[in-house]
Steps between C-alpha positions, in 0.01 A plus 500: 500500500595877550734341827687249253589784243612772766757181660619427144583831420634579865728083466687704177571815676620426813840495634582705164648789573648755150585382180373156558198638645394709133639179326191333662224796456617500134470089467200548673386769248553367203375131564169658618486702183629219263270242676197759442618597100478135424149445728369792279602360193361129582183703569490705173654256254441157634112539665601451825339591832604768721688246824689719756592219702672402194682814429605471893664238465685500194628817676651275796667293249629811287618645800674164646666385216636800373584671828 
């Protein structure tokens, strides 16, 4: 699993070189951290369990879509 989340982080990076290169740390960034605001609150408000593989891959989407 570790492999499959250094290659998806690694697939958004490269070839990037600059600007376009913080544009996709910073889409990175803040789809992790919205993806893991929203986990939390599911967790706090709604009873939810913790799932990481979850949170994972609503990051991928995030990250996809908005990038």
């Amino acid at each position: 699993m570790l492999r499959l989340r250094v290659s998806f982080y690694s697939i958004v990076v490269v070839g990037l070189k600059g600007r376009k290169l913080m544009k996709a740390w910073r889409v990175v960034w803040f789809a992790s951290v919205w993806s893991l605001w929203l986990h939390r609150n599911n967790i706090i408000f709604n009873n939810e369990e913790v799932n990481i593989d979850s949170v994972l891959d609503l990051i991928k989407f995030r990250t996809w879509h908005v990038g």
